[in-house]
C-alpha positions in Angstrom: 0.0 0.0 0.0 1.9 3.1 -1.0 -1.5 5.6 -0.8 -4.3 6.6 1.3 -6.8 5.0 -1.5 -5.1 1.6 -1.8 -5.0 1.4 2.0 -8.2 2.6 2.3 -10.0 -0.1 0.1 -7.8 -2.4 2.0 -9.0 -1.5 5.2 -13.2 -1.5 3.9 -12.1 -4.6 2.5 -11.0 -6.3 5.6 -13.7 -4.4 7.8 -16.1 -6.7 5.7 -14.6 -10.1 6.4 -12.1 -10.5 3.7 -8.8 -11.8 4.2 -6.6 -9.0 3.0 -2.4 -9.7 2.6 -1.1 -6.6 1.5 2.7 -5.1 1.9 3.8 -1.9 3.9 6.9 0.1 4.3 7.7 0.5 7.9 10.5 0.0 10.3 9.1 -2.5 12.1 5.7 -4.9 12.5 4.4 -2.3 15.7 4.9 0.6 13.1 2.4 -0.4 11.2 -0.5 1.0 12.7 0.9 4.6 13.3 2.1 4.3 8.9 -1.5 3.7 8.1 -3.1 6.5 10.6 -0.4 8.9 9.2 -1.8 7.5 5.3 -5.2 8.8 6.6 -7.3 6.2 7.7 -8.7 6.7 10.8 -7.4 4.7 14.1 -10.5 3.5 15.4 -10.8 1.8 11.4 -7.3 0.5 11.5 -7.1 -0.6 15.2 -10.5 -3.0 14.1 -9.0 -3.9 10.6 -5.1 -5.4 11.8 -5.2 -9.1 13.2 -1.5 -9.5 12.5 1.8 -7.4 11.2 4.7 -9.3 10.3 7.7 -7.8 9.2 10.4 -9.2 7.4 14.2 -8.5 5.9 16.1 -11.0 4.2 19.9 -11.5 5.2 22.5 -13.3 3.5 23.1 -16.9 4.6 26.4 -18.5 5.4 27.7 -20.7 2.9 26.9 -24.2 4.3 30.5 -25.6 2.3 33.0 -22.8 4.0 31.9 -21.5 7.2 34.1 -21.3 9.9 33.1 -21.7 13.6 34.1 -19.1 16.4 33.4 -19.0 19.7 32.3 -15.3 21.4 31.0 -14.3 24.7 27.4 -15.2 24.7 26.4 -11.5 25.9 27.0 -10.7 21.9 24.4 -13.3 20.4 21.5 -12.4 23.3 22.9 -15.4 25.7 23.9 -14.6 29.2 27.4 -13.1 29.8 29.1 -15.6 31.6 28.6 -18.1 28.7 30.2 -18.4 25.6 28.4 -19.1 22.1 29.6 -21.2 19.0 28.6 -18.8 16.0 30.4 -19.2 12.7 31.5 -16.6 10.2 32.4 -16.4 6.4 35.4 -17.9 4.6 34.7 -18.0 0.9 35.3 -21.1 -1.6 33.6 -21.9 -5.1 30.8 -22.2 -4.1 29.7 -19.3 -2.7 32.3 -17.0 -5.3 34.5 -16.1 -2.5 31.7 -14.5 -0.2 31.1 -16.8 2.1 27.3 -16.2 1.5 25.2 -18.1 -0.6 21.4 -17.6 -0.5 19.3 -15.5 1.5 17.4 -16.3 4.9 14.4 -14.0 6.2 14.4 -12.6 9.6 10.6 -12.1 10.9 8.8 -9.8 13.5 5.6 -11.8 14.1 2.6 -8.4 16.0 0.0 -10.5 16.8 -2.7 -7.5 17.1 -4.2 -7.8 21.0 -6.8 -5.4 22.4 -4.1 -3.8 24.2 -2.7 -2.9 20.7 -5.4 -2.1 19.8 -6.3 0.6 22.1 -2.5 1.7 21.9 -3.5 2.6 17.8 -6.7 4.6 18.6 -4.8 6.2 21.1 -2.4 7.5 18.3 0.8 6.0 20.3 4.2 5.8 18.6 5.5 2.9 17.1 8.2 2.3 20.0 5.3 2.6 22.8 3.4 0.0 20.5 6.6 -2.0 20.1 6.8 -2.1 24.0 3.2 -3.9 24.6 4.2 -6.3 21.7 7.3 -7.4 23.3 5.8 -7.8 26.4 2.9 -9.7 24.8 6.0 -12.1 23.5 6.5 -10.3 20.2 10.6 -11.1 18.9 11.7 -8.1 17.1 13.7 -8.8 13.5 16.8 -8.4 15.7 15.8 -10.9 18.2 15.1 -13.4 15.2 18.4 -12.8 13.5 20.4 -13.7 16.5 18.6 -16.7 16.7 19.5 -17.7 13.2 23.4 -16.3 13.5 23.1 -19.0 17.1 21.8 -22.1 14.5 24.8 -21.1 12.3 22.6 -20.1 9.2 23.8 -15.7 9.1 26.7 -14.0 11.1 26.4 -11.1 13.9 27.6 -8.2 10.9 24.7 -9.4 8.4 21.9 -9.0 11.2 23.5 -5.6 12.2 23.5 -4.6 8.2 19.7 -5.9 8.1 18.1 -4.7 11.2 20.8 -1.5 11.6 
């Protein structure tokens, strides 16, 4: 949805028991709701339209052939500090061309809309204070996800930085 007319039949759509999968650029899934208030739809409309947000990146996968494990401090993948972490990072064969990628893996930021959210969107709240009830609801952010993936050795710590920033 890119204007206040697409989003708009969208959101009558969806109002009227349709299943509506449509794409958004935002930051992040709790963003959202605030993007399509500022597009001109009203809250109240939007806050009974949303079910779910999911946002998504894709990040470069480590090449299965030439990775290379390392061992950090487990504070760096989201572990506790006093434990350490086997991650593994690039090397580059024929394979992958001498990256040490080959193939893409998507990192995902699932909002399950609640009524808490809900009210949060009438309310007009920014994205972060929306963010905040979504985490505490059990939300992982795009960041959380992609240091699960760098911990199953499929991405490294620099591509989830470069993807999430």
């Amino acid at each position: 949805m890119r204007d206040r007319e697409s989003a708009k039949i969208a959101i009558e759509a969806a109002l009227t028991g349709h299943l509506v999968l449509s794409t958004l650029h935002t930051n992040s899934a709790p963003a959202a709701g605030a993007r399509l208030v500022d597009m001109g739809i009203e809250p109240n409309l939007v806050a009974s339209a949303l079910d779910c947000v999911i946002a998504q990146r894709l990040a470069r996968k480590l090449c299965a052939s030439c990775r290379r494990p390392v061992t950090v401090g487990g504070a760096e993948v989201g572990l506790s500090a006093r434990t350490e972490a086997q991650i593994y990072e690039p090397v580059g064969c024929e394979r992958c061309r001498s990256t040490g990628y080959r193939g893409r893996i998507g990192l995902f930021e699932v909002m399950a809309v609640s009524d808490e959210i809900r009210a949060s969107i009438v309310a007009r709240a920014p994205a972060g204070d929306v963010a905040a009830v979504a985490i505490a609801q059990g939300m992982s952010t795009l960041h959380d996800d992609g240091l699960e993936k760098v911990r199953a050795g499929h991405t490294t710590l620099a591509e989830v930085a470069r993807v999430t920033g």
